[in-house]
C-alpha positions in Angstrom: 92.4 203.2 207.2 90.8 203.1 203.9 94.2 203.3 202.2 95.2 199.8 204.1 91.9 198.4 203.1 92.5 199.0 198.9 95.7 197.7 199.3 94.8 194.1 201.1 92.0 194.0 198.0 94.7 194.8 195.7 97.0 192.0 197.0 94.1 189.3 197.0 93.5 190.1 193.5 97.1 190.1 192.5 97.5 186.4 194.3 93.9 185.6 192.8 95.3 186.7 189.3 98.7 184.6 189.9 96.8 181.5 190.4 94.1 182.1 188.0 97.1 182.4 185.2 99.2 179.6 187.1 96.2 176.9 186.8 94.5 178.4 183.2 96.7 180.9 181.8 97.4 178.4 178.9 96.5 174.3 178.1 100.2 173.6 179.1 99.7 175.0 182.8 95.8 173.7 183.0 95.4 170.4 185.1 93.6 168.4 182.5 91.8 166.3 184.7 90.2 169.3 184.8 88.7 169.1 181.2 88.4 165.9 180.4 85.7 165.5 183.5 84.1 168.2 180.7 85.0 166.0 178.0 83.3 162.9 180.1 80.1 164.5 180.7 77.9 163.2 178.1 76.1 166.4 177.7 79.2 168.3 176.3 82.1 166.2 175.4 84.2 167.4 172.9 82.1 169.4 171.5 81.6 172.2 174.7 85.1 171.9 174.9 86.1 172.5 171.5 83.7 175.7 171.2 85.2 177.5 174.8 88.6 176.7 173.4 87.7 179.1 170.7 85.8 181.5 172.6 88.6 181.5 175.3 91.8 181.4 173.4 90.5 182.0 169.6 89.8 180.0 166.9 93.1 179.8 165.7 94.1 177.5 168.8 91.2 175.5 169.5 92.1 172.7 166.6 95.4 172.0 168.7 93.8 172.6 172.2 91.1 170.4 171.3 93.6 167.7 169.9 95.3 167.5 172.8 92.6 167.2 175.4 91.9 164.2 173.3 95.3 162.7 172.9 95.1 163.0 177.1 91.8 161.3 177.0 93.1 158.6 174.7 96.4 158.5 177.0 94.5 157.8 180.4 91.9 155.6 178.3 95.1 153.2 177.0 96.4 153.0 181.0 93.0 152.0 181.7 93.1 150.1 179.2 96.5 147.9 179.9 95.0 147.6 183.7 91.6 146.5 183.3 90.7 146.0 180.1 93.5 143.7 179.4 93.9 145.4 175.6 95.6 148.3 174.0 92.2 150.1 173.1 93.9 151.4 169.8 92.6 151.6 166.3 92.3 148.5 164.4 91.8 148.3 160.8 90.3 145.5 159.3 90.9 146.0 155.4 91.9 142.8 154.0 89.9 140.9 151.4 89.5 137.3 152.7 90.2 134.7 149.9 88.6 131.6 148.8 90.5 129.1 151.3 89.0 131.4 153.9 85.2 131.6 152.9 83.6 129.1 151.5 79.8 128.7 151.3 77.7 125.4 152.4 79.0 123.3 149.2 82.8 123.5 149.9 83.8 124.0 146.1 82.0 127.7 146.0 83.0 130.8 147.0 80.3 132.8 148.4 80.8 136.3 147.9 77.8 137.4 150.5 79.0 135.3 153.0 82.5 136.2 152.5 81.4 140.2 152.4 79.3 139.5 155.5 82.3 138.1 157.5 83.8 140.8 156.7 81.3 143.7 157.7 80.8 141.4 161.0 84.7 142.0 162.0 84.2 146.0 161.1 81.0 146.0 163.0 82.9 144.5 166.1 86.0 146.3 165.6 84.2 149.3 164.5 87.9 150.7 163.3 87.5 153.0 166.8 88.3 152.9 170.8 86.3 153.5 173.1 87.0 156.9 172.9 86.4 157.7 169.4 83.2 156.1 169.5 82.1 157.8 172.5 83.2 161.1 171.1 81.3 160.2 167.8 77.8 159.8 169.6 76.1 162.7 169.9 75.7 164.5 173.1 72.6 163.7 175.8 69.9 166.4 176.0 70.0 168.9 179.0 67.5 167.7 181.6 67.0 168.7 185.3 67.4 165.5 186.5 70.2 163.9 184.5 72.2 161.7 187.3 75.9 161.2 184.9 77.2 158.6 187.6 73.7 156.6 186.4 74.3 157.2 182.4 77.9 156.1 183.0 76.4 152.6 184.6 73.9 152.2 182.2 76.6 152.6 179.6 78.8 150.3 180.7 78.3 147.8 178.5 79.2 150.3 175.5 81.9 151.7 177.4 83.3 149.8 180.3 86.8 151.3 180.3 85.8 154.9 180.1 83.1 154.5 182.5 85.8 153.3 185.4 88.0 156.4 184.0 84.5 158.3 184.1 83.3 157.1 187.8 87.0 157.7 189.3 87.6 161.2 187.9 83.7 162.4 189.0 83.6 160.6 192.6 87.3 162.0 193.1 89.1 158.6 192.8 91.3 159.2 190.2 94.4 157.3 190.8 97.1 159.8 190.3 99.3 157.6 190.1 98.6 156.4 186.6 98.5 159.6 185.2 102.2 161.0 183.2 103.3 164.2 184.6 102.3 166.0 181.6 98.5 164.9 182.7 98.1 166.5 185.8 100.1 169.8 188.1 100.8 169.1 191.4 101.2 171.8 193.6 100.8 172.3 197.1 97.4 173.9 198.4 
């Protein structure tokens, strides 16, 4: 009897280990919905991810990894993006120099280098040459707390991020319209 016993424990772990390689064996197999909830918790992002990419699969592979957890963030962010937020969300760069026929100070006959430098920082400060993404990734994380609420941060950081938070409040209240999602994004498979 105890021989029929080791082997049903045997099998489970066998199907237990299939899976477990199936779902996380490697990044390519891994449902990245999966990470990027990591990714939107503003007490890891990146960061958490990053270092258990290393631990997990060595250092060696985390700079890829990493890079394309984010390229999958930056993906779902842009479909988002083109159906609520009515933009791309990509980079802008905002390097030219404007010239006299653009700024001119109070007396229409001088150029006013403050004013015309001030423009200019005032289209890189509302630009900020980033997405959403980047500058979310860019802010450092929120300190560990007992009663942190992450469906609240998201709402009270709506205004900074609104795009993310809709990714942010679908993924976590299991909402996530698959459907928007490229099949290199998620696995399906049957349950």
């Amino acid at each position: 009897m105890s021989g029929d016993g080791n082997h049903l424990v045997c099998e489970m772990a066998s199907n237990m280990k299939c899976k477990f390689e199936k779902y996380w064996g490697s990044l390519e197999t891994t449902n990245k919905l999966l990470i990027i909830v990591v990714v939107l918790d503003p007490r890891y992002k990146l960061q958490y991810v990053s270092y258990c990419f290393a631990v997990l699969y060595g250092v060696e592979n985390r700079d890829s990894m990493t890079a394309n957890i984010k390229d999958a963030l930056v993906e779902l962010y842009e479909c988002y993006s083109s159906l609520y937020g009515g933009g791309g969300g990509g980079i802008d760069r905002v390097d030219e120099i404007p010239s006299f026929s653009d700024v001119e100070s109070d007396d229409s006959s001088v150029f006013d280098l403050s004013v015309a430098f001030s423009k200019t920082v005032e289209r890189q400060d509302n630009v900020s040459g980033r997405n959403e993404v980047d500058r979310y990734l860019l802010e450092p994380v929120e300190r560990k707390r007992s009663n942190f609420d992450i469906l609240t941060w998201w709402s009270v950081s709506s205004a900074h991020y609104p795009i993310l938070e809709s990714i942010a409040k679908d993924v976590l209240q299991c909402r996530f319209p698959l459907w928007l999602l490229s099949p290199h994004l998620v696995v399906e498979d049957e349950f």
